[in-house]
C-alpha angles and dihedrals in degrees: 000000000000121000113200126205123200104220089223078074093069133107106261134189130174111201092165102236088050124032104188132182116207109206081183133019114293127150110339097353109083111158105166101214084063109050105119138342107212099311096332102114113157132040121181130180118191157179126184130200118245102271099018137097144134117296130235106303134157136248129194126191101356141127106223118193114176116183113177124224105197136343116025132288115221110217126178112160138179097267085068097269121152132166158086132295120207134178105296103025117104115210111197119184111185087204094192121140080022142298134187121195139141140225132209138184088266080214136063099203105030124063118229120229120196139137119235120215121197112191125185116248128242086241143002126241094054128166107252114248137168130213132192121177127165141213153205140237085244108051087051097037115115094329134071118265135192111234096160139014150130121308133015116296129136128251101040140051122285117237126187089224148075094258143108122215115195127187122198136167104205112199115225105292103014125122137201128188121224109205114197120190123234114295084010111132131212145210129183126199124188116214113174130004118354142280149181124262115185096333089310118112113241120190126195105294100027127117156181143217106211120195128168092002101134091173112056133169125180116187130175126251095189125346113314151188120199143166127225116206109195106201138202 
């Protein structure tokens, strides 16, 4: 079964300086049939205004993926880090115990696009940590490609969770397949551009909850970026 979810339906708010999409409740936006898919708990998707960003705030208990768009995001925490995010690089905090960092528009004439992912850990009380792994064109060109999950393992982002996250920028006209094991669950963001999954349209902003599909094509309408959570 696959639920889709036109991104028109999410919660929106223009502050001006921040214009922000809600795929679940978050903030002021609190619609009880979208709290939460799995662990995935939060999905954010947001521009900032050249110079602006979000000040120094703290996070407990939470596993924060961030993954830009377009533009630089500008990070510093408490645990010392400090630097810039840029389109295929995945940041990942496991705030845990407790973390406070910021994060600015790394440009001040430029805005920064990027969507901002909380999961639930697979247990509270962790240690904090912060990720940063970056990758190429290639490995995201026209094939799905692993940028976090759960365990150590190179090449890729640690989460504290049972859970897969793929990336993938499909050319017009290409097509990947996601597999998802029995009892496995899904969850498809677009990004940019628009795709088909399974024969439906899907347009930036869209997405879709997947549960028992075992058979599952996306192809690209026009050029596209998209995530692939892979659920427990």
């Amino acid at each position: 079964m696959i639920t889709f979810r036109p991104g028109v339906e999410r919660g929106h708010f223009d502050f001006g300086w921040l214009d922000t999409f809600h795929t679940f409740s978050f903030g002021d936006y609190f619609d009880p049939e979208q709290t939460q898919f799995r662990s995935l708990r939060v999905l954010n998707e947001d521009r900032v205004a050249p110079g602006q960003g979000f000040g120094t705030h703290g996070h407990r208990d939470m596993e924060i993926l961030t993954w830009v768009l377009s533009g630089a995001l500008a990070h510093e925490d408490s645990l010392g880090s400090k630097g810039l995010l840029r389109p295929g690089e995945a940041q990942v905090m496991s705030a845990g115990t407790g973390i406070r960092h910021s994060e600015f528009n790394g440009s001040s004439a430029v805005p920064v696009h990027f969507l901002q992912i909380w999961l639930l850990p697979e247990r509270q009380g962790l240690a904090p940590r912060y990720d940063q792994v970056a990758f190429t064109d290639a490995d995201l060109r026209n094939r799905l490609h692993l940028i976090a999950g759960s365990g150590a393992a190179p090449g890729r982002a640690q989460l504290f969770q049972d859970l897969q996250v793929f990336a993938a920028r499909l050319d017009a006209g290409q097509e990947v397949q996601p597999a998802l094991a029995p009892g496995r669950f899904g969850f498809l963001q677009v990004a940019t551009g628009s795709l088909w999954l399974n024969g439906q349209l899907m347009n930036a902003g869209d997405s879709a909850r997947i549960e028992r599909e075992a058979d599952l094509s996306v192809l690209a309408d026009s050029p596209t970026e998209f995530l692939f959570f892979d659920l427990a």
